[in-house]
DOKERO-250546 format. One record per residue: residue number from 1; x, y, z of N, C-alpha, C in turn; residue in one letter. Coordinates in Angstrom, 1 decimal, always signed. Layout:
N
<NUM; <X; Y; Z>; <X; Y; Z>; <X; Y; Z>; 'a'>
...
END
This chain:
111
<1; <+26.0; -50.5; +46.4>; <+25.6; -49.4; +47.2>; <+26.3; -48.1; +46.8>; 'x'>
<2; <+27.8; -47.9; +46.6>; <+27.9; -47.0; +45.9>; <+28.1; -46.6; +44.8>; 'x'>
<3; <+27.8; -47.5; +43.7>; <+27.0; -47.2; +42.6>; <+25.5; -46.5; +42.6>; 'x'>
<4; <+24.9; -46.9; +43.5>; <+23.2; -46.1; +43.9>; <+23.7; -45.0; +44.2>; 'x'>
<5; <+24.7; -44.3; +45.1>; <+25.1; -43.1; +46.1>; <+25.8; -42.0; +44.5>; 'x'>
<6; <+26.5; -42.5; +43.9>; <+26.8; -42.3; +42.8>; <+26.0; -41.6; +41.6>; 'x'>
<7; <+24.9; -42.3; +41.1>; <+23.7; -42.5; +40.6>; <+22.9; -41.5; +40.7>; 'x'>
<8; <+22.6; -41.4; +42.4>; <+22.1; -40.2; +42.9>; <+22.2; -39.4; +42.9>; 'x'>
<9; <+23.6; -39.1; +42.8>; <+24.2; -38.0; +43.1>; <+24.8; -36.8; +41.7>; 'x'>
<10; <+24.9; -37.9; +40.5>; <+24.6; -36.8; +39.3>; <+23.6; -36.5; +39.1>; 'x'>
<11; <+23.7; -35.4; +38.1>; <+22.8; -34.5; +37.4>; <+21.9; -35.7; +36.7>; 'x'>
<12; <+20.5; -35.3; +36.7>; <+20.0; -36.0; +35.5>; <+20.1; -36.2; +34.1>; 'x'>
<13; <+20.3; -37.2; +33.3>; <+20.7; -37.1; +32.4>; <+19.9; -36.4; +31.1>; 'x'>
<14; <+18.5; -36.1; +31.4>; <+17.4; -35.1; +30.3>; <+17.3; -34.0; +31.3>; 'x'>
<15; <+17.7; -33.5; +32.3>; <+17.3; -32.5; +33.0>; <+17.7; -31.5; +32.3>; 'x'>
<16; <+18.9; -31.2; +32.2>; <+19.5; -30.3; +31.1>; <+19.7; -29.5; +30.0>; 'x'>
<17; <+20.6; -28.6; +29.4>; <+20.7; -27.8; +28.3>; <+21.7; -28.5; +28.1>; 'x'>
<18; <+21.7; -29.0; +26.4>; <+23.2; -29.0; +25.5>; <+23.5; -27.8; +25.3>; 'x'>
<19; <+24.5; -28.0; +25.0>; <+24.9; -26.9; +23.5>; <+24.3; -26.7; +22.5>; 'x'>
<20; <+24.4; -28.0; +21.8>; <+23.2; -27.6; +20.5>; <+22.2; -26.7; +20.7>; 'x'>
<21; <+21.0; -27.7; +21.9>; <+19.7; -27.1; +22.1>; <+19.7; -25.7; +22.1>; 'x'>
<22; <+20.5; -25.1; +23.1>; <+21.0; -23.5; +23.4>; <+21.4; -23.0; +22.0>; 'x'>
<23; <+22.3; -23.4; +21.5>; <+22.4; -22.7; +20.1>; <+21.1; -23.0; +19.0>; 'x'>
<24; <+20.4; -23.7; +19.0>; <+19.4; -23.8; +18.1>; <+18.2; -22.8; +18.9>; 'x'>
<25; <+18.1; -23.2; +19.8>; <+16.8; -21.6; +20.7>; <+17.7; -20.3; +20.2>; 'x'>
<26; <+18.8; -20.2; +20.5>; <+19.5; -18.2; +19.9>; <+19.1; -18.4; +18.6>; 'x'>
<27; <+19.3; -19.6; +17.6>; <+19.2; -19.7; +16.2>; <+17.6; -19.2; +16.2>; 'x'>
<28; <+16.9; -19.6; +16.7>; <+15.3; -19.7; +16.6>; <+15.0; -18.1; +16.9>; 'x'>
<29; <+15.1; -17.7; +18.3>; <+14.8; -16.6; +18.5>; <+15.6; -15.7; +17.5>; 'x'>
<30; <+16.6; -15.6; +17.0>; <+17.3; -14.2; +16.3>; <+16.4; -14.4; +14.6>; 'x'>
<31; <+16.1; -16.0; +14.2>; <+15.2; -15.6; +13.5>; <+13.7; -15.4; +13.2>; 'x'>
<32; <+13.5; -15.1; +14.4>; <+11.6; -14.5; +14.8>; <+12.4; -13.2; +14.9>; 'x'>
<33; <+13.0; -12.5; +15.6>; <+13.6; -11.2; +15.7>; <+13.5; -10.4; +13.8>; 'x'>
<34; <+14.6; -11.3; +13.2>; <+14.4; -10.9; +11.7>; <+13.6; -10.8; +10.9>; 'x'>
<35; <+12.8; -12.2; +11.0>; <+11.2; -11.7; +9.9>; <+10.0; -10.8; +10.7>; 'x'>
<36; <+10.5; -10.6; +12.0>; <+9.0; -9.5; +12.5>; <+9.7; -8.3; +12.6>; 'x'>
<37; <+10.7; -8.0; +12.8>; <+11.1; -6.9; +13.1>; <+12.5; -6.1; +11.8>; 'x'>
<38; <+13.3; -6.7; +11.5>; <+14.5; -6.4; +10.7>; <+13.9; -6.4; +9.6>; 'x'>
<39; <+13.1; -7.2; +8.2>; <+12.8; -7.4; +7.3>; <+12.1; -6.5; +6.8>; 'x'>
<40; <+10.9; -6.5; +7.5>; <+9.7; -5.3; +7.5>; <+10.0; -3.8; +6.9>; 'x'>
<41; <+11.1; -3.5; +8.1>; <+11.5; -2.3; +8.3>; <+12.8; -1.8; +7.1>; 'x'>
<42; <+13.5; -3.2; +6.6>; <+14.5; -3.0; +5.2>; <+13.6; -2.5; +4.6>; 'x'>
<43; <+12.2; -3.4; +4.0>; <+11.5; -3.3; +3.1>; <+10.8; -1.7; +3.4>; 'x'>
<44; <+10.5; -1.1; +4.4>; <+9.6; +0.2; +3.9>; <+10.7; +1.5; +4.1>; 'x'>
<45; <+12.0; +0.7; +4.6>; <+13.2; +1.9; +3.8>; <+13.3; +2.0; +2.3>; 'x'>
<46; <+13.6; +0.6; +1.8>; <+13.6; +0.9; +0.5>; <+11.9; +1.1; -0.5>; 'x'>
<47; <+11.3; +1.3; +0.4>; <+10.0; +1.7; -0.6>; <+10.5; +3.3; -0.5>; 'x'>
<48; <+10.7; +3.9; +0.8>; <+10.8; +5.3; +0.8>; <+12.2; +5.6; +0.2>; 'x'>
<49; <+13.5; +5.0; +0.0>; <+14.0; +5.4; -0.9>; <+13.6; +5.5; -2.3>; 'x'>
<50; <+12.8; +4.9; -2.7>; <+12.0; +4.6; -4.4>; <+11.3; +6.0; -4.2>; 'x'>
<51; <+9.9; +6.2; -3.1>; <+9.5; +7.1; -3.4>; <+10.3; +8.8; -3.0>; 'x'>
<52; <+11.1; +8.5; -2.8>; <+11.9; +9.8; -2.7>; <+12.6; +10.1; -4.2>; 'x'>
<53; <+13.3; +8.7; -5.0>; <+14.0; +8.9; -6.4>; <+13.1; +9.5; -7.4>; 'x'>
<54; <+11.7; +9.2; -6.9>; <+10.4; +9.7; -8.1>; <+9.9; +10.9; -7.9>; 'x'>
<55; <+10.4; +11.6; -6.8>; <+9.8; +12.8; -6.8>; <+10.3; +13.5; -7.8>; 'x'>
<56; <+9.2; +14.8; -7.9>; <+9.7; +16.0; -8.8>; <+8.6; +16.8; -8.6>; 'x'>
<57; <+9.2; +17.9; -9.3>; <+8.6; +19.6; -8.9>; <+7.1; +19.1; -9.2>; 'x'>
<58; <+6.1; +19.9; -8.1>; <+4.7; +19.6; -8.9>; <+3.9; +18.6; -7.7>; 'x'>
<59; <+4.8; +17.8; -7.5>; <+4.4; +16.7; -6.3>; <+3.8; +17.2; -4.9>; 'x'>
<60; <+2.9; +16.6; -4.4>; <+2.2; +17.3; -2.7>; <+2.9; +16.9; -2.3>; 'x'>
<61; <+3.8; +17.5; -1.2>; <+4.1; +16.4; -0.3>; <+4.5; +16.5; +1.4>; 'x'>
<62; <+3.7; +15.4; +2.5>; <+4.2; +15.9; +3.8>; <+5.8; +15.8; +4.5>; 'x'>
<63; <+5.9; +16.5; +5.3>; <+7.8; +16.3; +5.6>; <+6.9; +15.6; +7.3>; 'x'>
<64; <+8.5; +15.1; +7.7>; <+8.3; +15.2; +8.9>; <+7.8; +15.6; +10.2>; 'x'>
<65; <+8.2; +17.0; +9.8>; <+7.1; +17.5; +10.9>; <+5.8; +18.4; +10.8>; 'x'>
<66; <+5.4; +17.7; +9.8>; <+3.9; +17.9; +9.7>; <+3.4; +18.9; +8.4>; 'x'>
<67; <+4.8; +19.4; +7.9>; <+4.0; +21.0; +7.3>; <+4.2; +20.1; +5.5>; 'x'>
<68; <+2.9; +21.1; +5.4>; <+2.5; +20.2; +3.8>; <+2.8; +21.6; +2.9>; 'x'>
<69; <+3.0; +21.0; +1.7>; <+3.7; +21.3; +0.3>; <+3.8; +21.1; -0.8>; 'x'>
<70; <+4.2; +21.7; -1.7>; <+4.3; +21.4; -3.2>; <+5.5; +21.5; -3.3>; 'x'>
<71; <+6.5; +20.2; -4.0>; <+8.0; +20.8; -4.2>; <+8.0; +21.4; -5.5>; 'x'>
<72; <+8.8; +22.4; -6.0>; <+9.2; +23.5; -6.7>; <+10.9; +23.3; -7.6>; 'x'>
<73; <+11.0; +22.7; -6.7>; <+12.7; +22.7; -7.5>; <+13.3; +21.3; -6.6>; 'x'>
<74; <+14.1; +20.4; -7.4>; <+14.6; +19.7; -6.6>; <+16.2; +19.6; -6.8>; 'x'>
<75; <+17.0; +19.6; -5.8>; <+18.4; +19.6; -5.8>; <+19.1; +18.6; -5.2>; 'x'>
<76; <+20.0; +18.1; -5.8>; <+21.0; +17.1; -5.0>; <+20.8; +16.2; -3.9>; 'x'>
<77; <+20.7; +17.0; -2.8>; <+20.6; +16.9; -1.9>; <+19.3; +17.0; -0.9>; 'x'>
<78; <+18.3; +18.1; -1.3>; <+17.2; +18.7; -1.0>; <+16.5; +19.1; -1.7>; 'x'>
<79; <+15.1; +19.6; -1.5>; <+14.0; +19.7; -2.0>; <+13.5; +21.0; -1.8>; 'x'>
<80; <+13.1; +21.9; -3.0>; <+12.7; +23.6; -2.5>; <+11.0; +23.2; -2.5>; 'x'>
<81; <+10.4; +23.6; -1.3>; <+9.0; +23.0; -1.3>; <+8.1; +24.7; -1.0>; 'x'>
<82; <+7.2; +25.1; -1.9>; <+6.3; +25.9; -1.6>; <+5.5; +25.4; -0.5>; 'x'>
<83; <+5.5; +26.4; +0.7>; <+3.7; +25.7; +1.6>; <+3.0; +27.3; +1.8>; 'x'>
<84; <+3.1; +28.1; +1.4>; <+2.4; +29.1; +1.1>; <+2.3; +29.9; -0.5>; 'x'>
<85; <+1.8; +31.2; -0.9>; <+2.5; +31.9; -1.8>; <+3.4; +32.3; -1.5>; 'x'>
<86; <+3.8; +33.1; -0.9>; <+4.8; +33.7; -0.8>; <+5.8; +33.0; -0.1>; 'x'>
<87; <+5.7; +32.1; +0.7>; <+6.5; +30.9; +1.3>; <+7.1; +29.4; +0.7>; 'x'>
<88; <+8.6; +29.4; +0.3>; <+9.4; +28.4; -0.1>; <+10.7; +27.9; +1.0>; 'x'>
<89; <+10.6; +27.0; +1.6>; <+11.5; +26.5; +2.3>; <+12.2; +25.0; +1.5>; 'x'>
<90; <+13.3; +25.1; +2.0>; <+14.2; +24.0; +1.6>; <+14.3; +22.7; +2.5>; 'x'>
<91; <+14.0; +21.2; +2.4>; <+14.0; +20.6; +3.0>; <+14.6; +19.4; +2.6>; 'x'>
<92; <+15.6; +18.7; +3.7>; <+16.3; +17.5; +3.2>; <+15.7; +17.0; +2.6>; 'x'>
<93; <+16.3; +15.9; +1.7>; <+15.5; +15.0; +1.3>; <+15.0; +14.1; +2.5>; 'x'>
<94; <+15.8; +14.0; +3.2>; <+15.4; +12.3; +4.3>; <+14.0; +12.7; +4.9>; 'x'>
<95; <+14.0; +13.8; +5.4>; <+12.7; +14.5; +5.9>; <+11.3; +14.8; +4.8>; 'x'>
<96; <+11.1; +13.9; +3.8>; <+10.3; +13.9; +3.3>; <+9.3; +12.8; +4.1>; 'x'>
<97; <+8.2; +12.7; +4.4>; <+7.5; +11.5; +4.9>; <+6.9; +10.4; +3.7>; 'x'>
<98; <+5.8; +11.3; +3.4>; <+4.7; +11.0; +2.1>; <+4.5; +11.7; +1.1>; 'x'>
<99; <+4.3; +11.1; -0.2>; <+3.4; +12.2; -0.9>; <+1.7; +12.0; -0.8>; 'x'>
<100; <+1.2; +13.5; -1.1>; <+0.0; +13.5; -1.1>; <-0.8; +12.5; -2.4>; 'x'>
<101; <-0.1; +13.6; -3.3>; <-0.6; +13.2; -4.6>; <+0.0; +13.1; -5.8>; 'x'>
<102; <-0.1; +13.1; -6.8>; <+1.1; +13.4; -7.9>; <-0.1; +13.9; -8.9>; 'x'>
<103; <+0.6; +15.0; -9.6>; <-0.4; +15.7; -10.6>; <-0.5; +14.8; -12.1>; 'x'>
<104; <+0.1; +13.7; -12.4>; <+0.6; +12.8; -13.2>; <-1.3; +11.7; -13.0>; 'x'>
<105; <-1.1; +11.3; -12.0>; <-2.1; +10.4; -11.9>; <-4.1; +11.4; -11.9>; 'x'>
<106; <-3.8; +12.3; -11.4>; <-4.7; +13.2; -11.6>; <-5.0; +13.4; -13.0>; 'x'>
<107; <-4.4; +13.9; -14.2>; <-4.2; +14.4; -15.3>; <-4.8; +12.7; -15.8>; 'x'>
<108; <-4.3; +11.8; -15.8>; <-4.9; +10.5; -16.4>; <-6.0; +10.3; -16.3>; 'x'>
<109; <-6.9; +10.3; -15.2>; <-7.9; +9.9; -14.7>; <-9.2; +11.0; -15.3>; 'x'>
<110; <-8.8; +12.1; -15.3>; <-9.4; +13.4; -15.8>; <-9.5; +13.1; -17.8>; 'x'>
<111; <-8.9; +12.4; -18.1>; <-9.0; +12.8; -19.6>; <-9.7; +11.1; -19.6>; 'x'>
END
């Protein structure tokens, strides 16, 4: 009888969380976190670092906040971008978004 009262009275033996189990679900979820979210976003940093290393004078290209251009000079650090005639402003590099076009691939296609 108090073996039964006993019996009753713990936890069930599958009702539960191990350790393992719980560490292998954080194992699981942290890597769905990485290939949908962390990997992606490595990968189109280093695209935009490549297309940032290939620019050069001559290139269309949009910045961040919207205004479009032709860069003119490139320095160190920044980019001297024509968006008018008479208008040349200087713009980080990091604040480049896209290029439009490259006069390189135009010139090929034409001849």
């Amino acid at each position: 009888m108090i073996k039964m009262i006993a019996q009753a009275a713990s936890p069930a033996s599958g009702g539960g969380f191990s350790a393992a189990s719980l560490f292998a679900q954080m194992a699981l979820i942290f890597g769905a976190f990485y290939f949908f979210f962390i990997a992606p976003q490595k990968k189109k940093q280093k695209a935009h670092e490549k297309m940032l290393s290939e620019l050069q004078s001559g290139d269309e290209v949009i910045t961040t906040g919207g205004i479009y251009g032709t860069i003119t000079n490139v320095k160190d650090d920044r980019f001297v971008v024509k968006v008018s005639d008479t208008t040349k402003i200087e713009v980080g590099k990091a604040f480049i978004q896209s290029v439009m076009k490259k006069p390189e691939a135009e010139e090929k296609k034409s001849s």
